[in-house]
Wavefront OBJ file of the C-alpha trace (Angstrom):
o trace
v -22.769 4.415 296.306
v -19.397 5.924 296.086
v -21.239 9.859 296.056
v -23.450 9.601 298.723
v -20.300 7.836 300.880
v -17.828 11.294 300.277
v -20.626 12.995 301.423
v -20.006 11.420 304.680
v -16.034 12.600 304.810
v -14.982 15.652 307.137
v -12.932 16.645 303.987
v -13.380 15.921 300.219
v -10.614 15.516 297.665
v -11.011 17.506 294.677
v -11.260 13.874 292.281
v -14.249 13.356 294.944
v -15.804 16.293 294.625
v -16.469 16.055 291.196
v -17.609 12.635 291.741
v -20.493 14.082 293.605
v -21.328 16.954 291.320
v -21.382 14.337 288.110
v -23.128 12.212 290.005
v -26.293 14.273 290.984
v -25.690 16.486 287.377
v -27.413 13.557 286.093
v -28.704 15.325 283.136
v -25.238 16.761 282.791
v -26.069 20.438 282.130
v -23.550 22.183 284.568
v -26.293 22.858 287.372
v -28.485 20.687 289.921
v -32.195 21.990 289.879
v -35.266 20.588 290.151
v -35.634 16.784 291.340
v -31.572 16.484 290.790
v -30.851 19.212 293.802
v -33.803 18.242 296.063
v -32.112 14.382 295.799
v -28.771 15.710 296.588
v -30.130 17.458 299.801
v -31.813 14.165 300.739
v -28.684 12.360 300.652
v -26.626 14.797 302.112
v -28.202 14.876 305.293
v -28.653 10.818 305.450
v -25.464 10.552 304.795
v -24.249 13.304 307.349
v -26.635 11.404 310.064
v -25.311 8.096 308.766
v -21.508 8.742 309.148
v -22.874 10.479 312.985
v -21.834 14.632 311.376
v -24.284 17.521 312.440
v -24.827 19.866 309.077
v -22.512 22.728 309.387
v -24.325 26.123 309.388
v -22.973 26.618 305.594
v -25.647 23.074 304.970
v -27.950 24.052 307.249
v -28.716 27.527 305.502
v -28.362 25.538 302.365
v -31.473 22.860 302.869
v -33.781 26.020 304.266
v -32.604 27.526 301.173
v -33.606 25.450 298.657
v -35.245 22.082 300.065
v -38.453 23.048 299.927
v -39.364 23.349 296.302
v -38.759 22.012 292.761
v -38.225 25.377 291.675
v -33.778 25.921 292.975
v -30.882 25.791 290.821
v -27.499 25.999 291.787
v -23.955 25.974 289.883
v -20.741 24.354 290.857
v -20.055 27.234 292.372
v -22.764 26.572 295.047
v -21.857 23.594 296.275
v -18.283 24.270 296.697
v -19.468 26.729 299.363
v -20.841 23.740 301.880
v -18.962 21.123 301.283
v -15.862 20.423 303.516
v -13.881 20.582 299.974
v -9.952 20.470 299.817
v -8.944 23.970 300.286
v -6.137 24.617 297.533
v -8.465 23.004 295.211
v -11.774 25.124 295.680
v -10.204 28.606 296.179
v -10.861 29.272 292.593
v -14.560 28.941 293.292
v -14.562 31.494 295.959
v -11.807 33.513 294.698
v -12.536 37.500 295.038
v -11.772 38.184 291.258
v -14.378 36.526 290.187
v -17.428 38.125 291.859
v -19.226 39.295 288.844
v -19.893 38.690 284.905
v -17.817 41.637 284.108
v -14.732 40.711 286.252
v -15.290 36.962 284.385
v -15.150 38.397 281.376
v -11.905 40.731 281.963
v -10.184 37.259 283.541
v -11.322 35.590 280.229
v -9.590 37.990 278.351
v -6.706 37.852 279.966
v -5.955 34.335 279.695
v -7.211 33.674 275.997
v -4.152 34.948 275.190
v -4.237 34.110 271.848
v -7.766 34.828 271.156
v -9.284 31.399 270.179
v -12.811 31.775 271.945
v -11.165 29.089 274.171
v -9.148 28.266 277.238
v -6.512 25.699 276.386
v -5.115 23.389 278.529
v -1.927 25.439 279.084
v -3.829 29.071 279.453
v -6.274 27.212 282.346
v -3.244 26.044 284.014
v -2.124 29.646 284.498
v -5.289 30.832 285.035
v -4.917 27.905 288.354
v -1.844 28.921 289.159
v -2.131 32.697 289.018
v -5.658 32.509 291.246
v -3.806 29.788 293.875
v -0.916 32.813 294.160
v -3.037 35.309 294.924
v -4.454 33.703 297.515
v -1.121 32.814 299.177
v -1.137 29.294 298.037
v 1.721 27.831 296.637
v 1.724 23.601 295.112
v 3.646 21.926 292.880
v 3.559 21.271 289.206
v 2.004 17.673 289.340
v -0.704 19.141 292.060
v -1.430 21.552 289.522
v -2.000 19.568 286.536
v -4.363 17.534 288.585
v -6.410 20.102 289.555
v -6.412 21.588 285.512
v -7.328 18.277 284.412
v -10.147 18.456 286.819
v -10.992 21.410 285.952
v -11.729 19.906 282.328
v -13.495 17.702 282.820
v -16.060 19.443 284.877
v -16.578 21.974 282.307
v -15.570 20.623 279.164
v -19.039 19.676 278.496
v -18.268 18.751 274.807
v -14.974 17.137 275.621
v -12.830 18.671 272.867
v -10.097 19.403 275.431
v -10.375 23.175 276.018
v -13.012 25.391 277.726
v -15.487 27.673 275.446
v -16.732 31.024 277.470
v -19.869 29.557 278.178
v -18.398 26.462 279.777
v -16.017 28.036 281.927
v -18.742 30.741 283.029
v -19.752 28.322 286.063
v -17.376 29.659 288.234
v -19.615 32.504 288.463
v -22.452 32.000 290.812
v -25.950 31.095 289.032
v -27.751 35.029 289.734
v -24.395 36.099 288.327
v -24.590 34.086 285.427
v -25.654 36.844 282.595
v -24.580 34.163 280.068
v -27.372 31.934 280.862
v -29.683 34.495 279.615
v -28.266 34.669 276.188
v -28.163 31.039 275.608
v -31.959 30.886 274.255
v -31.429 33.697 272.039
v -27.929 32.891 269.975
v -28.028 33.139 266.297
v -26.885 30.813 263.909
v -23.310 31.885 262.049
v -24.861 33.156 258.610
v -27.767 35.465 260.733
v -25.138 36.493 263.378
v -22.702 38.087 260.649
v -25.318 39.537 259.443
v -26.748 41.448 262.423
v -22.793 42.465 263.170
v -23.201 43.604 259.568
v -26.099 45.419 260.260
v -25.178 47.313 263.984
v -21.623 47.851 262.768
v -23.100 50.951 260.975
v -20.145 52.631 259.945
v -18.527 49.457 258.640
v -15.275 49.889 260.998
v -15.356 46.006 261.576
v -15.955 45.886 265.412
v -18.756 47.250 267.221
v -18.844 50.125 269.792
v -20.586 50.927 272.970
v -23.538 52.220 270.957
v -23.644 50.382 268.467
v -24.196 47.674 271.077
v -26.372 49.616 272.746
v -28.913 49.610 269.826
v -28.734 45.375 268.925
v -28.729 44.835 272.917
v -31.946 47.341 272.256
v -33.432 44.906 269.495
v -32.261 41.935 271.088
v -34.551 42.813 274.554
v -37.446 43.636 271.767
v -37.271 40.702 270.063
v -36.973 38.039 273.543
v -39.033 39.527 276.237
v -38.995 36.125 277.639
v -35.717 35.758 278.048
v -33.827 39.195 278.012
v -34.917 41.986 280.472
v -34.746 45.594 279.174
v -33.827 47.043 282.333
v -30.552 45.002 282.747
v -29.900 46.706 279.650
v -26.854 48.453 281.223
v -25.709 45.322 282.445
v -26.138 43.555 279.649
v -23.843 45.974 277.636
v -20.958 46.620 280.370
v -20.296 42.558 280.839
v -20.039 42.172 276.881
v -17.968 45.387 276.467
v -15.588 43.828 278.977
v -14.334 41.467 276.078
v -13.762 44.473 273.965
v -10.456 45.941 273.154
v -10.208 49.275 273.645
v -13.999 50.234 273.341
v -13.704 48.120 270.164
v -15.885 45.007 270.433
v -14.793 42.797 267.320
v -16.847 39.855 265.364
v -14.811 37.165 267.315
v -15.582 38.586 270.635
v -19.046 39.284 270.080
v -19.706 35.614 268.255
v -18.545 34.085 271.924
v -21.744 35.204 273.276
v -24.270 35.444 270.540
v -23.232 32.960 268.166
v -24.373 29.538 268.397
v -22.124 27.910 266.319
v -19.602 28.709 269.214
v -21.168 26.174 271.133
l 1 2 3 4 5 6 7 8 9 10 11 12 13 14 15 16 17 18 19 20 21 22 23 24 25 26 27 28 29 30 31 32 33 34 35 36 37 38 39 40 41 42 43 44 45 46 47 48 49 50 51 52 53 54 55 56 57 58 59 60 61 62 63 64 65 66 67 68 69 70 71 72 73 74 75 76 77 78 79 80 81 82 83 84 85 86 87 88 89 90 91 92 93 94 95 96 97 98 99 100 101 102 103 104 105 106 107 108 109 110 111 112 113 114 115 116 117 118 119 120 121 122 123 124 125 126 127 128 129 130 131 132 133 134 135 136 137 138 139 140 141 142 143 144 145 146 147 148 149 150 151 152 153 154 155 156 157 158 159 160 161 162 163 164 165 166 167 168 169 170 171 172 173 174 175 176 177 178 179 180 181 182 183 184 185 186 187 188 189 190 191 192 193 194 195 196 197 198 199 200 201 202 203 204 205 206 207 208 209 210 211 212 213 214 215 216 217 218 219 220 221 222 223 224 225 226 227 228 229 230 231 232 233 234 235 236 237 238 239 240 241 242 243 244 245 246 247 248 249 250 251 252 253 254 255 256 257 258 259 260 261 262
């Protein structure tokens, strides 16, 4: 099996990495948990013993990590951390601007330049480029489209082409990942305008730290399951992040509690 046999490689192109990750995504939600990550494990260190390669401390804290129970869950992110990945390729995983939701959310402002709710083709290839820069990295344009195209389809979970904020949140590390939170709770369009409606009390047309305050408020009320009230200040300073200003407008809000965005 062409996964399990990159697995034996000293290094891994980027085409082969993702080869691996679709292959043990086999449900195809963006993360390995469960039965999907403790098979992964199992293979990985076959196929490290197979090919005659002692687990590099990065895999060895990895298995004690998580291959004892059912109960793990890791993101793209993740992996790119222990395997012997391509090094231009992968930066963007471990790249210091994106350490948290909030500095995610600033980047994804940044490069939606013209406000979609998506990352187009074009604005991820900057995105590439800009994050390969910073890091002292410099490839050519063909290199780069490769890696953008990549990029796609690892995300692109719909395959329409562009990345939706959701999608491209798996850079950020899964206990990072505020977005995953949200995703039981999103409203359809008609009840979302009309809680924006509602918290946009005096009718300015975007919503402001308080006014956010109170729906996050309602929000934590309403899903004690899934939203915890004391990551209410967390909650509020990732979303406000997309705001302009202090002004947090129906577009930018939708991207995160909309489901129709999806």
């Amino acid at each position: 099996m062409a996964a399990e046999t990159h697995l034996q490689r000293v290094e891994i192109s980027a085409a082969q990495f993702f080869e691996i990750w679709n292959h043990y995504d086999s449900d195809g939600n963006r993360y390995l948990d469960g039965k999907e990550l403790l098979n992964f494990i199992q293979e990985l260190q076959q196929a490290r013993k197979k090919a005659g390669l002692e687990l590099t401390p990065e895999m060895k804290a990895f298995v004690d990590q998580y291959g004892k129970s059912t109960d793990g869950k890791i993101g793209i992110v993740e992996l790119a951390q222990i395997l012997p990945t391509e090094e231009n390729f992968l930066l963007f995983f471990r790249c210091q601007q994106l350490k948290s939701s909030e500095d995610f959310m600033q980047i994804w402002r940044k490069y939606d330049t013209d406000h979609s709710g998506f990352i187009e083709t074009e604005e991820l290839k900057s995105f590439l480029k800009d994050l390969l820069q910073k890091a002292n990295k410099q490839i050519d344009d063909s290199k780069l489209t490769e890696y953008t195209e990549i990029m796609l389809k690892m995300f692109d979970s719909n395959n329409d082409g562009k990345l939706e904020l959701t999608e491209m949140a798996s850079l950020l590390p899964v206990q990072e990942n505020f977005l995953l939170q949200f995703k039981s709770v999103k409203m359809c369009g008609k009840e979302f305008n009309k809680a924006f409606k509602l918290y946009d009390q005096d009718g300015s047309g975007y919503i402001d730290e308080n006014e956010l305050d109170a729906l996050l408020k309602d929000l934590c009320e309403k899903n004690k399951k899934d939203l915890d009230i004391n990551k209410l200040e967390t909650y509020k300073k990732n979303i406000m992040a997309l705001s302009d200003g202090g002004k947090l407008y129906q577009t930018e809000l939708a991207l995160i509690l909309s489901a129709e965005q999806d």
